[in-house]
C-alpha positions in Angstrom: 0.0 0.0 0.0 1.4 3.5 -1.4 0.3 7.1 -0.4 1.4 9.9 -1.6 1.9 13.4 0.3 1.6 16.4 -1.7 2.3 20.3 -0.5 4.1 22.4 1.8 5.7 20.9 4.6 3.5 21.7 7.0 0.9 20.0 5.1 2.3 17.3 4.6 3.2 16.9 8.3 -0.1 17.4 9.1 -0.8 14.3 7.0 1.9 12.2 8.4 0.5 12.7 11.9 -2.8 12.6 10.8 -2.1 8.5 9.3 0.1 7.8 12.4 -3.0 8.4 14.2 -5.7 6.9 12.6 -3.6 3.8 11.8 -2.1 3.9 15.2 0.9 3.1 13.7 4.7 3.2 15.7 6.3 3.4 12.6 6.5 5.3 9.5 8.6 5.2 6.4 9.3 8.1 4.5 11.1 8.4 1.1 11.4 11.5 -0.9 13.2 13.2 -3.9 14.3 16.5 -4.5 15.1 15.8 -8.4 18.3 16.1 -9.9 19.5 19.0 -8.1 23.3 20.1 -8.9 25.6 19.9 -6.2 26.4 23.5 -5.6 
């Protein structure tokens, strides 16, 4: 099972906590990508 978390991060951690809650979970992965961003 996927989700997907869109907008600012506030909104987004709104979501996270939000899903922790209702799925009473004690756990939860995260992966992200910022694109191919140049080093400098």
């Amino acid at each position: 099972m996927d989700s997907l978390y869109v907008g600012s991060p506030e909104t987004v951690a709104r979501k996270i906590a939000a899903t922790v809650k209702a799925l009473r979970l004690s756990r939860f992965q995260l992966k992200y990508s910022a694109g191919p961003l140049p080093h400098e």
